[in-house]
N, C-alpha and C positions, 0 to 999 in steps of 0.2 A: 317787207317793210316793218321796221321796230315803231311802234306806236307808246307814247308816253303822255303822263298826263302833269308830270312837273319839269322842271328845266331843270331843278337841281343838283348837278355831278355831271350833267351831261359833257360839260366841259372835260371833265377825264376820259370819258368814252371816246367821246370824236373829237382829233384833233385839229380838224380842217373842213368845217361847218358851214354848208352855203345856207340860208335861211329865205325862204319866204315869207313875208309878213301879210296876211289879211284873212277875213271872214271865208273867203270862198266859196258863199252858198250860190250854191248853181254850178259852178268849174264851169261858168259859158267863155265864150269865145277870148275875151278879155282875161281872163283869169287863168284860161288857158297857156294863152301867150308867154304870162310871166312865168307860169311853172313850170314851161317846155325852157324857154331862154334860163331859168334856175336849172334847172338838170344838166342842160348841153355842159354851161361855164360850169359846172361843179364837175362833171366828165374830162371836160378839157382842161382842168388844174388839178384833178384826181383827188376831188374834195367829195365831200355827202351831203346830196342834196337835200335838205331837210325841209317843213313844213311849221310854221308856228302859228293856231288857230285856236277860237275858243269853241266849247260850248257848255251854257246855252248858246245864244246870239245874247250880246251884252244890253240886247234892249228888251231881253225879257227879265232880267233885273233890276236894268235900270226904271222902266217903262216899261210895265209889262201891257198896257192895254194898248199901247201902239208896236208892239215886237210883231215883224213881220213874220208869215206862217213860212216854213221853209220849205226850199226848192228840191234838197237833197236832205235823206237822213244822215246823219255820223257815219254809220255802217255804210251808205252807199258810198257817202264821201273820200272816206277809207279808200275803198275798192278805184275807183277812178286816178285816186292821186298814186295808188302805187302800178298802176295799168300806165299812170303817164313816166313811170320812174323817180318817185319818190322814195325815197330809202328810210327817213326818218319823222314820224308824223310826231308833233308834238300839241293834243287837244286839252290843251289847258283849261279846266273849271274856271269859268266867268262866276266871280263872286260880288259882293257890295264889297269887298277887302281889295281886293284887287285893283277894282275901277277907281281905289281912292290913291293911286302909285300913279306919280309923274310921271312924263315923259322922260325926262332928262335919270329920272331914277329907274326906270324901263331901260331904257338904252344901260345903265350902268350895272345894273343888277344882273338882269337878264341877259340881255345880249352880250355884254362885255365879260361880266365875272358867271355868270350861268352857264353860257353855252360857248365864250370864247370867239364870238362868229368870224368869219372873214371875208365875208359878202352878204348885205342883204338887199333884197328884191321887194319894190314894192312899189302899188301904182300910182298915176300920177296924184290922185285923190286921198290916198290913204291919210289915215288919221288914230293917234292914238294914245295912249295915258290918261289922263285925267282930264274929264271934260273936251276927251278928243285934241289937247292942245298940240302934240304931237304930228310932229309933218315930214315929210321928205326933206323940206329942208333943216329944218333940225338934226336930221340923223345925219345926213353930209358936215355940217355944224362939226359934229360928235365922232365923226368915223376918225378925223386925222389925228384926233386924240386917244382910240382907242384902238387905230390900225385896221379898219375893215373897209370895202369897198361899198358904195351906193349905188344900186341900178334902180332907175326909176324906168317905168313902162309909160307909156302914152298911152293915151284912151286909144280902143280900136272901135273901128266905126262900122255898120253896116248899113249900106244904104242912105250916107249921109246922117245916119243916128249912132251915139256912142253909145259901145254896148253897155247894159249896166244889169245888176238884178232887179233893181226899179222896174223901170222898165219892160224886164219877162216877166213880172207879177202882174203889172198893168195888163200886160197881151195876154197873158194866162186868164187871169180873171172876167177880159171879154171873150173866152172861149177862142182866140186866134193863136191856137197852138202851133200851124203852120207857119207862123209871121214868128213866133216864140223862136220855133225851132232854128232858124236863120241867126241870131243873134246868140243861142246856146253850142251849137253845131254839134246840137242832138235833137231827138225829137222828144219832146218830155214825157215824164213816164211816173207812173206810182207801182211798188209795189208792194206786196202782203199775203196774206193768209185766204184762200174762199173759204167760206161760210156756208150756211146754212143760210139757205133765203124763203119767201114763200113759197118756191117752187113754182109760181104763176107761170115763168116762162116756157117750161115741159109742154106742160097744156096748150099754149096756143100756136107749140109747133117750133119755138125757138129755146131750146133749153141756153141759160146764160150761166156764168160763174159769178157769183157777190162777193167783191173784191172787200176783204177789213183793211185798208192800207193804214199804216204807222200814223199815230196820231202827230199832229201839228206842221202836217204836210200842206202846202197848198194844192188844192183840188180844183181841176179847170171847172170852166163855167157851165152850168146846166146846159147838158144836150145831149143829141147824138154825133158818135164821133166816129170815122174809119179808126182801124187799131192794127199795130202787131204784138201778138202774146207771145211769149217766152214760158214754156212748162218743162222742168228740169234738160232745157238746153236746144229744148226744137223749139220751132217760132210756126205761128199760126196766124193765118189774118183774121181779121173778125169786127165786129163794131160791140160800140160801148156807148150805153145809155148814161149820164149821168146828171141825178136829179131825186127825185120823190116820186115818180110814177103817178101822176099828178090822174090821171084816168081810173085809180083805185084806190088813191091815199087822200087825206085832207090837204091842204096847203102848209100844214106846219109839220106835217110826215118829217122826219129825218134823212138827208141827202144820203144816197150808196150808189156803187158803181156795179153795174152789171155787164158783162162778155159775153157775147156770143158768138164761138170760135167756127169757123169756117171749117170743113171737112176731118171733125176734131171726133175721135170717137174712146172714151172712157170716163172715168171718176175723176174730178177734180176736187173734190173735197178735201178738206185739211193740207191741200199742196200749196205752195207758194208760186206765184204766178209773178209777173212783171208786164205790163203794159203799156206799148208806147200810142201815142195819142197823134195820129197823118194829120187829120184836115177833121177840121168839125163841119160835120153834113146839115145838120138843123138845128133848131131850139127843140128845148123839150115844153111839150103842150099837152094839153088834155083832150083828150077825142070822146065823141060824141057816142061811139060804140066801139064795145071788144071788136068785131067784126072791119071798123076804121083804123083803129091801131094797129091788126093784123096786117092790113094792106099797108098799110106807109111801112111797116117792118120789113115787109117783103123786097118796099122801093128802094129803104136802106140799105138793104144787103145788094139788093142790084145793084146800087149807084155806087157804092165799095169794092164790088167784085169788078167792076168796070174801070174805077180807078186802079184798080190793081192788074189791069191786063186780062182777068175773068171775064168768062161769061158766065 
């Protein structure tokens, strides 16, 4: 997959350009839809299916204290959209310059004389140019002028709820990463670099990895969590603590995530790990003794090894 960060000439490169139009943070189940039915029809007229997406998030320019934290980094995003058959990503710099281009000058600029396109995809909600005035119907408006087709996607639903990223922030945030995973059709995940932590867990019998995950991620809700680790390509079950360690730290301690992998035996240090998040088993609490915490640790790991088929 060719990755870009301007539209400009791409017109000469490709000449038969399906585009997908939106954010895509999370690639959950809705997002999915469109960029699988983008590929197919770009397959099936022997076009390139391509990606148009910004980053930041436009609302961390526009609005930076309401810019939601994101679901997926750039770099993971990447990886996903060319796993689904994306050929051409184009991660256009959200600037204040930018956000100040109409719609009607978006469709002409970019899509028409930029990249030529000849189909674009986008869902039924989508919105964009300036002050968002930009809509599916406008771009159907604009297509018969400029020659390219319209596919608009309908919301997809689960469970009588449409999916959205809204929505897995909301679930993510009350820690129902299960309920999340249903509407992403993955189970959510951070990953990053271990660290160096205070070693507290060796000692009491559970050594854990402290995950540094990529800043401006969202990070599920304080607890304990069942997990699958990924450590250069093997997968491990295990649980994950996240929270302050509220039983050794003051209340304003700094959140991190700790591992601890299940029949896992070497150095994890300075490796890059990935964590997927099953079912959150409890809240995180503070116990009355080392010796208390110990046992509920113990109960965790039972009630995980159990969910997973273990004794």
């Amino acid at each position: 997959m060719k990755v870009y960060e301007t539209w400009e000439g791409l017109r000469n490169q490709y000449a038969n350009l399906m585009v997908g139009l939106g954010n895509f943070d999370g690639i959950h189940l809705g997002h999915r839809q469109l960029i699988c039915k983008m590929v197919a029809t770009a397959r099936e007229k022997k076009a390139t299916p391509a990606v148009f997406t910004f980053h930041p998030h436009p609302l961390a320019v526009l609005d930076p204290e309401h810019a939601p934290p994101l679901l997926l980094t750039p770099r993971t995003k990447e990886r996903i959209m060319c796993h689904l058959g994306v050929e051409v990503l184009l991660r256009v710099p959200f600037t204040a310059e930018f956000a100040r281009i109409g719609p009607r000058e978006f469709i002409e600029e970019v899509l028409y004389r930029g990249l030529g396109v000849k189909a674009v995809f986008v869902g039924y909600n989508y919105t964009f140019g300036y002050r968002g005035e930009g809509t599916p119907e406008l771009l159907k408006e604009y297509s018969h002028k400029y020659g390219f087709e319209v596919h608009v996607i309908p919301p997809v639903t689960v469970d009588g709820q449409v999916v959205s990223s809204t929505l897995i922030r909301s679930l993510l945030l009350a820690g129902e990463v299960t309920k999340a995973a249903h509407f992403m059709g993955y189970y959510p995940f951070v990953e990053g670099q271990v660290v160096t932590g205070d070693r507290r867990g060796a000692t009491l019998g559970f050594p854990t990895a402290n995950l540094n995950p990529e800043k401006g991620l969202l990070i599920p809700a304080n607890g304990v969590y069942s997990v699958e680790v990924e450590v250069d390509g093997d997968r491990f079950l295990g649980v994950a603590n996240i929270g302050t360690k509220p039983t050794f730290n003051a209340k304003n301690a700094r959140r991190n995530i700790e591992v601890h992998l299940f029949d896992f035996q070497g150095d994890l240090y300075g490796r890059w790990i990935l964590v997927r998040f099953r079912r959150r088993l409890r809240e995180e609490r503070r116990f009355a003794s080392v010796a208390e915490l110990v046992a509920q640790i113990q109960k965790d790991i039972h009630q995980a090894r159990v969910e997973y088929g273990q004794k």
